[in-house]
Structures are given as structure tokens and as C-alpha cells.
C-alpha angles and dihedrals in degrees: 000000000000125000134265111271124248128194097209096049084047093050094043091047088051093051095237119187116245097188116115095017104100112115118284099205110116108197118052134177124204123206128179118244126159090200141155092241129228133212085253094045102201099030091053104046136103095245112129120274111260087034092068095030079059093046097050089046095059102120110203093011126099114218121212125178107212123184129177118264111271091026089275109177130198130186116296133002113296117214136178130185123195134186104211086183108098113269122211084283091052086241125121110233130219119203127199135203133166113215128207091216131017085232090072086077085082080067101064120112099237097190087051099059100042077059100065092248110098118168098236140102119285108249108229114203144019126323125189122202110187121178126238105153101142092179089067102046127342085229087067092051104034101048092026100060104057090044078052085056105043086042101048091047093065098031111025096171094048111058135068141178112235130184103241141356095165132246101068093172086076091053139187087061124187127196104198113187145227093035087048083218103148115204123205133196098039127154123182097279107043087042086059088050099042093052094049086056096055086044081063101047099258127113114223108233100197096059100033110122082179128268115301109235095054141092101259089246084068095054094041091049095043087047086042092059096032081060100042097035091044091239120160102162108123089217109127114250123234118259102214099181130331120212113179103295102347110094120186106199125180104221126168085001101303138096123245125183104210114192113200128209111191117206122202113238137205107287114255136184104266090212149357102258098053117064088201112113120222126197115234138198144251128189140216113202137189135178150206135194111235098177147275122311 
């Protein structure tokens, strides 16, 4: 008898590169939802009607449900809202609010929000949103519960459980704000490390998918210097211009011009529960100096 197949152990055993596939949406909204979740998270859940009917209509925002680990539950509906894009300080931005009643997210002013200008109160601190959605891929269940665990035991505030960052065959997956660096092949130990080091203002390179919010050149391009420039700070580079797939990025105060090259690679299942194949990409990468900035 051979054993089940899983996405994450295939595409660990294969070598595939993780860099430039963390999510590219820019503008994300977090509700809190005990669940159980579905495979379409949203679609499926036991929110209340027009609340989901609001949720799935949401054009330009990505929609996450988050819960704490163990299904705790405190008083009110916790939400958070990020904008991954680069504000004038060249920064993303996360927003909290805690709602009476689930129903308030109808409330919410959509436009501002997908502005960047939410009215709600700027979230200070760390957050971790680790992936455990089993009914989406076994990989995220399996190798998410127990990082929700180790996580939740040393910041309890801080981490969530939320339905779907991509790429399940790297779990376990992290999505840490505000930085929107997601993080893939985690287990409970390495998670806890990894999110030490961003606490303390390093990205773990190890572990760096790219920074969600921008085109996966970017994040090629911004893991590609950190590694040849020896660079570890967790402090987002500058995207000076992006054509095609040349990126000119402005990193420990200087300017780089990186020039990618993407490779198609052999097709592979995306995920345990789906028997279609997707080809994927590799990249090969070089560098200049063009000055300092």
C-alpha cells in the first residue's frame, strides 16, 4: 500500500522554489469566524446570509475569515483590514476593530478601505496568520495546527488561524503583518523562531515566500539581493520601477537593477485534494549595482 499522497512533502522532496509566490493582492480584510470552514471559506460558512452575500462581493479585496486556535472565543467580532501596497512611508498598514455583531461588517466603507484609508483604528504591533484550513488541503491542517499552537502559546494576542494564504504545498504558510512577508515551510518550532526573528526586525530567509502586495518579480528580485548582499533586515525594499521582467529595487541605501529570467518547470499537482498538474517557475536572477540612492 502506498501512502496518501501530500502536496507539501512532494514539493519539498522536488526542491521547488518558494521565492515570488507569496500572494500579490494588496488590500485584505480579516473577519472572525469560528467556523467550521469550508473549502470556499466565505461561501461555505455560517455567517449570516447578507453578510456573506457582502464578503464574496468585495471587488479588489481579499477576504479572509481568522479565528483563534482551539476555537477560543472572546467577547465581539475581531477584524482587521491591511494594505499590503507601500504607503508615503513606504510602509504597509493593518487596522482593528472589535464589532458588537458580525452583522456591523456591512458597515464598513469599502472604498475606503481599498484606499488605504480605512476609518478604523491603526493596529500597533505583530500579527501571525498561520493557515490551518484542512478542508482546503491536508498540508494546511496538518502542519498549520500544531505552528497555531506553538505560536499561540507565546503570543496569544497575536496569532490567528485564517482559511487560505496560497501555496499550500509550502505549508505550513504564515502570513506575518504588518510586513505582509509570508513565510512557507514552517513547523512549530521554526515558526516560533522565525517569528522571533521578525519581532526583532530580521526576515528569515529560509523560510521568505516574498512580501504579499507585490508582482512576484518584485519579490524574486527583493529575496535575490537580501541573499547576495547579505541583507537580513525585514525592512521592505523600494520598488523603483518594474519593466517586464527587469525590477530596480533601492535596498540598504543603494539602487540595483535585477534582470529575471523565469524558467518553466516540470508540471506538478498544487495540492492534495486536486488531481490537475501546473506548471511552475524558476528563476534565474543577476544584479548591478547602479548606485546609491
Amino acid at each position: 500500500m502506498t501512502e496518501e499522497f501530500r502536496c507539501a512533502a512532494a514539493s519539498l522532496a522536488d526542491a521547488e522554489p518558494m521565492a515570488g509566490t507569496a500572494p500579490e493582492d494588496a488590500v485584505w480584510l480579516f473577519v472572525e469566524d469560528v467556523g467550521p470552514w469550508g473549502r470556499k471559506a466565505v461561501a461555505e460558512s455560517r455567517l449570516p446570509e447578507e453578510v456573506r452575500a457582502f464578503l464574496d462581493g468585495l471587488d479588489g479585496v481579499r477576504v479572509q475569515l481568522v479565528r483563534r486556535h482551539g476555537g477560543v472565543s472572546r467577547p465581539g467580532v475581531g477584524v482587521f483590514a491591511a494594505h499590503l501596497g507601500a504607503d508615503r512611508e513606504g510602509s504597509p498598514r493593518v487596522w482593528a476593530t472589535t464589532l458588537d455583531d458580525v452583522h456591523d461588517v456591512l458597515d464598513l466603507d469599502v472604498a475606503a478601505l481599498r484606499a488605504g484609508r480605512p476609518d478604523l483604528p491603526v493596529h500597533e504591533g505583530p500579527l501571525w496568520l498561520v493557515c490551518t484550513n484542512g478542508r482546503r488541503d491536508r498540508c494546511c491542517a496538518e502542519a498549520g495546527r500544531p505552528i497555531a499552537a506553538a505560536l499561540s502559546a507565546r503570543w496569544p494576542d497575536e496569532t490567528w488561524e485564517t482559511t487560505h494564504l496560497g501555496g499550500h504545498r509550502f505549508a505550513g504558510t504564515l502570513l506575518a503583518l504588518p510586513s505582509g512577508l509570508a513565510l512557507g515551510r514552517l513547523d512549530a518550532g521554526s515558526a516560533v523562531a522565525a517569528c522571533k526573528e521578525l519581532e526583532a526586525g530580521r526576515l528569515p530567509l529560509d523560510h521568505a515566500r516574498g512580501r504579499a502586495g507585490r508582482p512576484p518579480a518584485v519579490q524574486v528580485a527583493e529575496l535575490h539581493l537580501r541573499v547576495e548582499l547579505d541583507l537580513d533586515d525585514a525592512a521592505p525594499a523600494e520598488t523603483l520601477s518594474v519593466d517586464g521582467d527587469t525590477v530596480v529595487l533601492r535596498v540598504g541605501g543603494a539602487d540595483y537593477s535585477v534582470e529575471i529570467e523565469r524558467i518553466l518547470i516540470e508540471p506538478r499537482r498544487q495540492s492534495c485534494a486536486d488531481l490537475k498538474t501546473k506548471a511552475g517557475w524558476e528563476h534565474r536572477v543577476r544584479s548591478w549595482r547602479l548606485g546609491t540612492g
